[in-house]
N, C-alpha and C positions, 0 to 999 in steps of 0.2 A: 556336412551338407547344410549349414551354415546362411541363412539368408533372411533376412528381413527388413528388404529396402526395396526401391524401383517400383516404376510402372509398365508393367509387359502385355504388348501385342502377337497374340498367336495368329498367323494367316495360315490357314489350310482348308481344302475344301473337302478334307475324309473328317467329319464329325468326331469319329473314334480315335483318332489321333487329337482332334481337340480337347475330346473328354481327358484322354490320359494328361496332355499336358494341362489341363486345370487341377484335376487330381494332386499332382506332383507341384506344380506353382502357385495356385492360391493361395496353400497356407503358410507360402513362404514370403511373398512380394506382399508391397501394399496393394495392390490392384493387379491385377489382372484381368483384359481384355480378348474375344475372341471374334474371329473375320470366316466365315464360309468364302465369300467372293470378292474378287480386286476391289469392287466399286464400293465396297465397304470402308476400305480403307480409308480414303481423304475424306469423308462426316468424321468418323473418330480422330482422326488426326489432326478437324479442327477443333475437337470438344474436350481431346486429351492432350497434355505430352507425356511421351513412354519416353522410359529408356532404352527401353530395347524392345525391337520387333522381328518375330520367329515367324521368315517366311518360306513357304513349300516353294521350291525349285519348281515341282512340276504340272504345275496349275498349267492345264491343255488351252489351245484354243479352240475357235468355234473350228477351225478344217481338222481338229485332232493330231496335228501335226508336231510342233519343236512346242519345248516347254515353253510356258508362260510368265516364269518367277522374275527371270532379266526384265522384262517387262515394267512388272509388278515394281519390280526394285526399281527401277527409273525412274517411274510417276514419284516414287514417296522420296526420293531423293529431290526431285523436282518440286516437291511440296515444302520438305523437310531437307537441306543439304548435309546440316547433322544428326541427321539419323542412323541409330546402330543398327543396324539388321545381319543377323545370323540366319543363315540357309539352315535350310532342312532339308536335304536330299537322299535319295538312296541310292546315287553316283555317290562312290568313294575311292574314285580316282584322283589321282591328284590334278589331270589337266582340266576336268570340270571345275573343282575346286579351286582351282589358281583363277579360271573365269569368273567363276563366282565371287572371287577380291576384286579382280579387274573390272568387273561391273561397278564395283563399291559397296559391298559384303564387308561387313570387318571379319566375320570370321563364319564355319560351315560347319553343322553338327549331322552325323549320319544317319539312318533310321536301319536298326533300329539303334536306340543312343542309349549310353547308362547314364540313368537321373544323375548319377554324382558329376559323372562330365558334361551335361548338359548344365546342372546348375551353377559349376564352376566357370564353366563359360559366359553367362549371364551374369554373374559378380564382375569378371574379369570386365568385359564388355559396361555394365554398370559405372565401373572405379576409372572406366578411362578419362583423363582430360580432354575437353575436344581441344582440337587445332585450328584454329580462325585463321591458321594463312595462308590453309590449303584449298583447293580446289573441290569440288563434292565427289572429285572421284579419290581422292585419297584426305578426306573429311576430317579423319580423327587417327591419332595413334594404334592402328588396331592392333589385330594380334596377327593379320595376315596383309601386310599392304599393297595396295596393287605395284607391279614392276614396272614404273615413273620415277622421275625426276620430280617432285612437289616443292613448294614455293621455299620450303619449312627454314624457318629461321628465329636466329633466338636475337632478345630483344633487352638491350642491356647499355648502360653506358660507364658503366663502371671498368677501370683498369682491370681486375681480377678475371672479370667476364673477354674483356678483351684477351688475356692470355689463354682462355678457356677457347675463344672461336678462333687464336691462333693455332691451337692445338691439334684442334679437329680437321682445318684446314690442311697442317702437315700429315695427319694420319688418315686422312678420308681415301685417297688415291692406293694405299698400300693394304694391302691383307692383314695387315696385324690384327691381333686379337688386341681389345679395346674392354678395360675394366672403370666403369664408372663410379666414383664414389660420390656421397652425399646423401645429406635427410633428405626424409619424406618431402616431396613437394619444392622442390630444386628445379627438377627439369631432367632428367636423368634418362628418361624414355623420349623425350624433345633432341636432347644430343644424341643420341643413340640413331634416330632417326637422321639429323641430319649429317652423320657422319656418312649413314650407308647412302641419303639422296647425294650425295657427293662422291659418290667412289662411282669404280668403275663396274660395279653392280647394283648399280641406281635403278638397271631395268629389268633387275630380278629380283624373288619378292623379297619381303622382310616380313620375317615369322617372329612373331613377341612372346612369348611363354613368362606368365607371371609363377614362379617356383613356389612364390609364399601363401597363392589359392591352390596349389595342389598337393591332395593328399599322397600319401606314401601310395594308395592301392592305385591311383589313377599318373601313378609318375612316369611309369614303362610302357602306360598305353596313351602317354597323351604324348611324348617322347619319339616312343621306337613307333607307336602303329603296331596293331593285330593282325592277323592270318585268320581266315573265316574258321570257322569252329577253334580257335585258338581257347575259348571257354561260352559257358551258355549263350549266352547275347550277343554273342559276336559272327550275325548270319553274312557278313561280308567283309571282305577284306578293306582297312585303312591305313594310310598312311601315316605315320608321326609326324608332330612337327620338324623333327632334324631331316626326315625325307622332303617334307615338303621343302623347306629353307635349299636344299641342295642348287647351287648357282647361286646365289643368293649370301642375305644374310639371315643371322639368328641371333634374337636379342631373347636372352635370359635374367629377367628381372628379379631379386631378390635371390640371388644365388648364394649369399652368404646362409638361407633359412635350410637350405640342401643339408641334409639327414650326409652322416660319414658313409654308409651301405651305399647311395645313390652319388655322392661323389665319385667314388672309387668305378660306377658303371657311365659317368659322364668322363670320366679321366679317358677312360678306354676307349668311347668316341672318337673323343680327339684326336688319340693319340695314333688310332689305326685309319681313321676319317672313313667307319665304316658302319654300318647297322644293321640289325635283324631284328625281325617283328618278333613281336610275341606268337609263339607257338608253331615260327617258322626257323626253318635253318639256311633259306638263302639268306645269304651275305652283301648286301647293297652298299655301294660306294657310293660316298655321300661330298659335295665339296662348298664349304660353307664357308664364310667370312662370321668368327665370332665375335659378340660384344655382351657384355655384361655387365649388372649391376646392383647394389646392393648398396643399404646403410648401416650395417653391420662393422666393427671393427675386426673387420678381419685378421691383423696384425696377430691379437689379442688372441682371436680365436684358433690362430697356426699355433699359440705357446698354450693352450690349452686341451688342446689337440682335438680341438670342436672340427676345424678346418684343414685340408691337406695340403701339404706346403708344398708337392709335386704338383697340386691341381694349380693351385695359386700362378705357378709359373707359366702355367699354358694358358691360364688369363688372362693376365695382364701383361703381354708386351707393353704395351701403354696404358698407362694410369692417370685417369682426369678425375680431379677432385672439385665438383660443385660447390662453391662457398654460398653458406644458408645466406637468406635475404636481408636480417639484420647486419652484416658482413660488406655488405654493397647496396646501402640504402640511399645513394646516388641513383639507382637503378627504379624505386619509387614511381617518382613522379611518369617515368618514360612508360613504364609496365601500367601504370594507370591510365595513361591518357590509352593505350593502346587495347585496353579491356574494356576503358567506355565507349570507345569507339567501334568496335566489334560488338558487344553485346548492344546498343544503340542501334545497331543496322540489326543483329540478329530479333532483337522483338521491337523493331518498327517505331522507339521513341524518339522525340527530337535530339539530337544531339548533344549529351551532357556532361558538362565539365564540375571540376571540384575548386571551391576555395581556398585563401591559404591557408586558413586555420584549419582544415581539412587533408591538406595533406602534410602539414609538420602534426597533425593526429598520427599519419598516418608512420609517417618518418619516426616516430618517436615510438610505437611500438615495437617488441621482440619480434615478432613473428614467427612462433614455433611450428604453422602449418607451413610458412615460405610460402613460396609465389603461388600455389595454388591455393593458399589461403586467402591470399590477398586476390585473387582471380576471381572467388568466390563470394570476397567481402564486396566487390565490384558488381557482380551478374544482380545480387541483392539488393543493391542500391537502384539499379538500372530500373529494376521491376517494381520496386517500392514506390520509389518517390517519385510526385510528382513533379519535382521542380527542376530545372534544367540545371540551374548550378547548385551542387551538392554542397551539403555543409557537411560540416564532423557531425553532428545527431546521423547524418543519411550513412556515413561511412565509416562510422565508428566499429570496429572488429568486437564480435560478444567474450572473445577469451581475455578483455582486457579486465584491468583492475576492477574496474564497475561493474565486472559481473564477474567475479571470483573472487575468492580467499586473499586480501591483501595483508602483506605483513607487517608488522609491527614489534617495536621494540621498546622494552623497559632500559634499556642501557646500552651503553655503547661497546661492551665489550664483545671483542670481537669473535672468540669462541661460541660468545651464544648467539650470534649473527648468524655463523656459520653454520651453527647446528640447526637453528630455524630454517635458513635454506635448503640445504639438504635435507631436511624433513619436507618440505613442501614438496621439492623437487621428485622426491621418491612419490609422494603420496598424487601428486599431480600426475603421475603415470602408473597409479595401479600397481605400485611394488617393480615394475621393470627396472632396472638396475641400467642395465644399457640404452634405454632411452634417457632415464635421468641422468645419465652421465654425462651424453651428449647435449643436452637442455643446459648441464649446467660447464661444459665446457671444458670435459676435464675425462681422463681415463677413465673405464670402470674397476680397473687395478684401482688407481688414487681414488675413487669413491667409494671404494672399501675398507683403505686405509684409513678412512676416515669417518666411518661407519660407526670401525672396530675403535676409533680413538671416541667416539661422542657414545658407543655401547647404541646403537642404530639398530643393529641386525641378534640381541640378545633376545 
């Protein structure tokens, strides 16, 4: 339970429910904020930006009639078009729940809620990219999207990206299951999306399950859904994600991080396209368009037997492989002009471009975060500077040589070249083996063998 980021808006008008959510959030967020009444809401929404905002479904009106939270959720959407808002309701049906996306909710937590899935849910919610080319009713990649057609499209000039939106195009219309690869910050949850706005389940939801925020105890209840008394805290019955996805699709992000025990109970999914709650014995048929993704070498992981090579199969009917940023750095220039130009409208500056020497900076870097790196090296400059045309000081990336460990060499031989980089390479990611393999382009088999050849891993 894991957190120490974000700025969180709690709206609800039962105190006691605020106090506990302070209790459980404070000492985890950089801030956190609390709303008794709607009209609370837009002062703080001018004086703060949250990442996310938790708001009660059931805020009454003055005739004490139909809830107020749609409402509620309108005005801040109206205020804010990228705002994350997770409901809080004690409907935990699923057709309230699906309204509650359809309004533009990214996602719904039930009362009462287990901290670990509520806090899960607010990292999830935290870590998403937004989407600037969608609409404020399907705003950001959430985790539950409303059941629309959105603008969403990816933005590339490069040939390789070309084959990638050729791709998606021929599998959008078919039910195949759809296995994503690529690093972090590719676009992996952006294709994912716009494979399903393009099928013929465009107008049923799309449910996101990040795999690598979820721990092992909350995997079968944030999955399959509970049965009321299924265990202590569970005073009403919920849905899973794979129920809710039903008509639909189901993106499963980080599926390579799937434990072998929870493989072997997601295989079985599949494979009968059926479900039961936790601490129930009906048996719910479920009919889903799968897609999945992961930066993991999976290959690797079938011959290690991390990974099951029957699941693998019912994956990937089609496999799209993301090539990182440095790969299609044609792609640059395009993906800039179109983040200044969104974040430009998003906080109100005049419209601002970059120099040449600004963007052969840019051209000329790795980019180990990928496009969302570069997304973010953008939104920074937007907000910093004040000058309309950006130089390289305004948009120079902090992970480059000027602010890291650069390397140097006493000689040209090429062994010890090599063993400097792959020393950096490991230690730039904290001993992970499989990130620094990928960093350095190469198997984590062959960055063993070469570990064991430079005495690396003694």
């Amino acid at each position: 339970m894991e957190l120490k980021q974000g700025h969180v808006l709690a709206v609800d008008d039962n105190e006691d429910i605020l106090f506990a959510l302070k209790l459980l959030l404070k000492p985890k967020v950089e801030s956190f904020h609390t709303a008794t009444t709607p009209c609370q809401v837009p002062k703080l929404m001018k004086t703060h930006r949250f990442d996310v905002i938790l708001l009660d479904m059931s805020f009454r009106n003055k005739s004490g009639e139909d809830p107020e939270g749609f409402k509620v959720l309108k005005h801040i959407l109206a205020f804010d078009p990228q705002a994350k808002v997770i409901f809080i309701t004690g409907h935990s049906d699923v057709e309230k729940s699906v309204q509650a996306i359809k309004a533009g909710a990214i996602d719904f937590v039930a009362k009462p809620w287990q901290n670990d899935q509520l806090v899960a849910k607010i990292k999830q919610a935290i870590d998403l990219p937004f989407d600037h080319t969608t609409t404020h009713s399907a705003h950001t990649p959430s985790p539950i999207k409303a059941p629309q057609k959105s603008a969403c499209r990816l933005v590339y000039r490069s040939a390789c990206m070309r084959k990638v939106a050729e791709t998606i195009r021929k599998v959008a219309d078919t039910d195949a299951n759809v296995l994503i690869l690529g690093e972090n910050g590719t676009g992996k949850q952006l294709v994912a999306e716009a494979i399903h706005d393009h099928s013929t389940r465009s107008h049923q939801p799309f449910v996101s399950v990040d795999l690598g925020a979820l721990s092992e105890s909350l995997f079968e209840n944030e999955l399959f859904g509970h049965a009321k008394g299924a265990y202590t805290d569970a005073k009403t019955d919920q849905p899973g994600r794979i129920e809710t996805a039903s008509g639909g699709t189901l993106f499963l992000d980080e599926i390579g991080n799937l434990s072998p025990h929870f493989q072997t109970k997601l295989l079985t999914v599949l494979e009968r396209r059926e479900v039961t709650r936790v601490g129930e014995s009906l048996i719910r048929p479920v009919d889903i368009r799968l897609i999945s993704a992961t930066n993991r070498p999976i290959g690797e992981m079938i011959q290690t037997g991390q990974f099951r090579q029957d699941l693998l199969y019912r994956i990937n009917t089609v496999e799209i492989a993301l090539p990182p940023l440095r790969e299609r750095l044609e792609d640059i220039p395009v993906l800039l002009n179109f983040f200044l130009r969104q974040y430009s409208k998003l906080y109100q500056k005049i419209r601002r471009r970059a120099d040449k020497p600004a963007i052969k900076c840019l051209t000329d870097y790795n980019w180990p975060g990928n496009v969302r790196e570069l997304q973010h090296v953008v939104e920074r400059a937007v907000i910093l500077s004040d000058n309309e045309v950006l130089s390289r000081d305004d948009l120079y990336p902090k992970n480059t040589p000027s602010h890291q460990e650069t390397l140097s060499f006493d000689n040209h031989n090429l062994d010890t070249i090599e063993r400097k980089v792959i020393n950096q390479a490991i230690k730039k990611h904290a001993g992970n083996i499989t990130k620094a393999a990928v960093d350095l382009g190469i198997t984590r088999t062959a960055l063993y063998r070469r570990m064991k050849k430079f005495h690396l891993n003694d």
